[in-house]
C-alpha positions in Angstrom: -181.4 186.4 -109.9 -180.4 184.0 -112.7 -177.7 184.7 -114.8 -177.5 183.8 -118.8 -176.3 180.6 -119.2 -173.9 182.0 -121.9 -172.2 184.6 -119.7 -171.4 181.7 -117.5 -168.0 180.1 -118.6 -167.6 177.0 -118.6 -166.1 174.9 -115.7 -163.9 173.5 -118.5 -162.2 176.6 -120.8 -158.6 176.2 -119.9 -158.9 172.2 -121.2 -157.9 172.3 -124.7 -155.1 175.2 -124.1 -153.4 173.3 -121.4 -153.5 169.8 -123.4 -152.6 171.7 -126.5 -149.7 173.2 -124.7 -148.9 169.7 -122.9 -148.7 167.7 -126.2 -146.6 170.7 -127.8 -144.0 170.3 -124.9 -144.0 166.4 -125.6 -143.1 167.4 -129.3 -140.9 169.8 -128.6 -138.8 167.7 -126.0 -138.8 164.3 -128.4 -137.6 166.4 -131.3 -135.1 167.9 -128.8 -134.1 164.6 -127.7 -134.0 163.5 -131.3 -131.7 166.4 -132.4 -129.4 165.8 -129.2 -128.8 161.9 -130.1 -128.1 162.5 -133.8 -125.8 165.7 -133.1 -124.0 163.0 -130.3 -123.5 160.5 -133.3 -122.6 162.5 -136.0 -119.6 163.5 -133.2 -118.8 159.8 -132.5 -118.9 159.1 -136.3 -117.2 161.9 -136.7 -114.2 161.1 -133.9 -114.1 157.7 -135.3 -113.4 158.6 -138.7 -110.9 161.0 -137.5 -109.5 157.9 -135.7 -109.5 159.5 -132.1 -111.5 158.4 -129.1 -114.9 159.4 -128.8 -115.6 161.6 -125.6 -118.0 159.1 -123.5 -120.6 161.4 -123.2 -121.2 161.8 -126.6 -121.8 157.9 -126.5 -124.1 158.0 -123.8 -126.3 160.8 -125.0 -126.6 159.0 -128.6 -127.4 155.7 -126.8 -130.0 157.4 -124.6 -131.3 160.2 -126.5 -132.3 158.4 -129.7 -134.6 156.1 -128.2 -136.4 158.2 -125.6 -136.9 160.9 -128.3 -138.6 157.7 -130.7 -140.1 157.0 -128.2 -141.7 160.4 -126.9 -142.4 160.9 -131.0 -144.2 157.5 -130.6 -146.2 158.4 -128.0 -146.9 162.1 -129.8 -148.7 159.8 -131.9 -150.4 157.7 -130.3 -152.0 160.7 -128.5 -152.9 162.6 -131.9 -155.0 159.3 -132.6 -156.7 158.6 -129.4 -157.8 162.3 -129.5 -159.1 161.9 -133.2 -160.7 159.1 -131.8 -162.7 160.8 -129.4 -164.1 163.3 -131.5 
């Protein structure tokens, strides 16, 4: 027997809800990254205007967190536009 073409789903229906759900964890984890970095420098500002020494880590996680989450916002958009291009 045949069956109706629009009973059938489609070999592709979980597509868009997994890359919607992939490209809302890459926003969520560069804003995260983001919020990390600028909370880490506002504590090393912070330390230094207090005139202490700034906890290392602190240092670290605005050196490294403020770029990667740029760069994970940068590459947020750069996907946005290649799918607009697409379609």
């Amino acid at each position: 027997m045949s069956q109706n073409p629009s009973s059938v789903p489609a070999a592709n229906d979980d597509g868009g809800r997994n890359t919607r759900r992939a490209r809302l964890a890459l926003l969520i984890a560069a804003v995260g990254f983001a919020v990390l970095g600028l909370l880490s420098l506002v504590a090393v500002l912070f330390s230094a205007w207090a005139g202490a020494e700034a906890w290392p880590g602190f240092v670290t996680a605005a050196y490294f967190f403020l770029p990667l989450g740029f760069l994970l916002m940068a590459a947020s958009v750069v996907v946005s536009v290649l799918r607009r291009g697409r379609s």
